[in-house]
N, C-alpha and C positions, 0 to 999 in steps of 0.2 A: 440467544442460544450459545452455548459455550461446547468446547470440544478439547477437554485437556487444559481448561485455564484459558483459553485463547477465545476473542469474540467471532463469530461467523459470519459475514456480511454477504449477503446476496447479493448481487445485481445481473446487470443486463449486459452480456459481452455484446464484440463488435461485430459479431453475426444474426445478432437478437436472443440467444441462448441465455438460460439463466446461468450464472455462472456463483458457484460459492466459494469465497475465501478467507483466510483464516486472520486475522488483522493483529500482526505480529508486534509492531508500533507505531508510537504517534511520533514525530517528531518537527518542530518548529522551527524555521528556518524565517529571517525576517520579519516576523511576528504573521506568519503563517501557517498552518497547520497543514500535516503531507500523512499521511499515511502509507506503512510499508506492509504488504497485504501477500500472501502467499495461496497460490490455487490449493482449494481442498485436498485434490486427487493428485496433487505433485509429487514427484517420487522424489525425494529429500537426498534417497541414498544418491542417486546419481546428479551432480551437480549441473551436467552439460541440461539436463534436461529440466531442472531446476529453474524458473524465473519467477523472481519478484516483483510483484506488483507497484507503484507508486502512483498515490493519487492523491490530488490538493483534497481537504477535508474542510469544509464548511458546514457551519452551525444553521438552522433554523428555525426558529423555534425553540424544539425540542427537540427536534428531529438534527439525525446527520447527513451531510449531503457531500458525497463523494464525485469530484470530478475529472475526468484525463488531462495532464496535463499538455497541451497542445502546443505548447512553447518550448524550440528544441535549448534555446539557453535556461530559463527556468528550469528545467528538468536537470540541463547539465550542474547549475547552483548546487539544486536539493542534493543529486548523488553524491558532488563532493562535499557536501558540509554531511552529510549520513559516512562519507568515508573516513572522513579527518575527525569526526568524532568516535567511532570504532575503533580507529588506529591510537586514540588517545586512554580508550579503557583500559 
């Protein structure tokens, strides 16, 4: 499902909720794959209110398989290598 160019990805939040988001990029860090995913219903215009998702992205199959990353240094890596790349464009 597409929404303005952008993929949709469902899943399951941390309350059991379905939760839909809009999967903005891929980006590989270490020869790992992270996804940067933005809630459907997020108001864009306001940024306080605005959060981005990030989640390690694995392959199987065929299928994708999205998972939190639980590791508060791993997490720390990904934002700053998605920052320093940003600040480079």
């Amino acid at each position: 499902m597409k929404d303005n160019d952008f993929e949709i990805i469902k899943t399951i939040g941390e309350n059991g909720e379905e939760v839909e988001l809009k999967l903005l990029d891929i980006v590989n860090v270490n020869d790992v794959d992270y996804a940067l995913l933005l809630p459907l219903d997020a108001d864009i215009d306001n940024e306080e209110e605005c959060e981005i998702v990030l989640m390690r992205l694995k392959q199987d199959d065929s299928d994708y398989i999205f998972e939190t990353i639980e590791d508060e240094d791993e997490f720390e890596l990904v934002s700053q290598a998605i920052i320093e790349d940003e600040s480079n464009d």
